[in-house]
N, C-alpha and C positions, 0 to 999 in steps of 0.2 A: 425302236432302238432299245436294247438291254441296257441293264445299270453296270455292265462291267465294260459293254460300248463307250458307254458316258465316261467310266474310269482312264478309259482309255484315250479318249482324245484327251480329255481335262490332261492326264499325266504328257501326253505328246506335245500341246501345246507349251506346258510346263521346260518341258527339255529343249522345245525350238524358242522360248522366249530366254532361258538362260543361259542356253549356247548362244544368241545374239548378245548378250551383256557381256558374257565372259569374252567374244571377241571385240567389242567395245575397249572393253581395258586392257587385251592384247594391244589393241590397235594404238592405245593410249599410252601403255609404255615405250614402246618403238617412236610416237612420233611427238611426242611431248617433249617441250628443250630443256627442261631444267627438274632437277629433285624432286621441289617440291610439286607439281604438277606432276611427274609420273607418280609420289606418294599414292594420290588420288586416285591416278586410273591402277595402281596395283591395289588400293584397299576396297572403294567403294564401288565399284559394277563387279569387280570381282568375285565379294561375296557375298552381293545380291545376285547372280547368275549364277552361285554355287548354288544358293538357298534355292534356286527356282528349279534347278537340274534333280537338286537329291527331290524337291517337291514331285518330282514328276517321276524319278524313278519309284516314288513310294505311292501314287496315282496308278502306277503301270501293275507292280505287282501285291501289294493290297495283303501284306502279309504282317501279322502286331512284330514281330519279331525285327522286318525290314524298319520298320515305323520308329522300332525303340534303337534300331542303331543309328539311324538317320536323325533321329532327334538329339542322339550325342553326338555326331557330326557339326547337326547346326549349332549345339548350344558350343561346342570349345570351338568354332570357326567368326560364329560372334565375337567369342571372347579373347581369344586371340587375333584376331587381323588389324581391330581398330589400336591395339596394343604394340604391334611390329610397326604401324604406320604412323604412332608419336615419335618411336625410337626412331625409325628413319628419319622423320622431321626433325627430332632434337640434335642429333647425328649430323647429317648437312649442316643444320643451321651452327653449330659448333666447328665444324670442320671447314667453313666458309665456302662451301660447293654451290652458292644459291647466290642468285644476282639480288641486292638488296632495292635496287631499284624498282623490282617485281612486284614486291610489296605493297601493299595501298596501306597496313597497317601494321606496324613491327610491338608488341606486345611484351615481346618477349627480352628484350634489349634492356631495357631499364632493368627488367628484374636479374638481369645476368651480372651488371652492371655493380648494382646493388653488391650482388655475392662474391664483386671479384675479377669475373671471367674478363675476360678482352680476346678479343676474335682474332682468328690466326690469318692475317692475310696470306703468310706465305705456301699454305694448303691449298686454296683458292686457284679450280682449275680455269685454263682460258674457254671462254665462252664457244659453247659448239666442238670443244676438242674431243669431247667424250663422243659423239654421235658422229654416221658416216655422213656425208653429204646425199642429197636428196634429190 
């Protein structure tokens, strides 16, 4: 087996182990009941299955060029997703979209408290209205 064989599966395996993550957290947004839970499945398999795809697409063709645009991929898909998945969380959590029951630990309440805020019950959609039934 040649070393561009070996590139080849390594980068294959790459792209079938990130397409599985990426529909992980398809699968995650559709069947998840509440905000903050789809948060998660839109931030975290998402851009760990991005990371694992461009891996592979730059395993498959093995070019510096493919390498240095892919490594700017990953560095602003870093830095932005886990950034879009606080705003979404501060966002519900402000807009009252999120059952506080769900919670095991509310953090964030005191310090809102603190500054002022008080939570808008009249925002606050009915549970399960946003999603079709199943």
């Amino acid at each position: 087996m040649s070393a561009d064989e070996i590139f080849d599966l390594i980068g294959a395996v790459f792209l079938v182990g990130g397409a599985f993550f990426c529909l992980g957290g398809a699968l995650g947004l559709v069947r998840f009941p509440d905000v903050l839970a789809r948060m998660h499945a839109a931030t975290k398999p998402q851009v760990f299955g991005l990371l694992l795809v461009l891996l592979g697409v730059g395993f498959s063709i093995r070019e510096p060029k493919v390498w240095l645009t892919l490594l700017v991929v990953i560095m602003l898909q870093v830095l932005t997703a886990p950034v879009a998945g606080h705003l979404i969380g501060r966002v519900a959590y402000r807009s009252g979209a999120w059952e506080p029951d769900d919670l095991l630990v509310d953090e964030l309440s005191d310090d809102l408290r603190d500054a002022g805020f008080s939570r808008n019950e009249e925002f606050r959609p009915e549970r399960g209205k946003d999603r079709p039934k199943s």
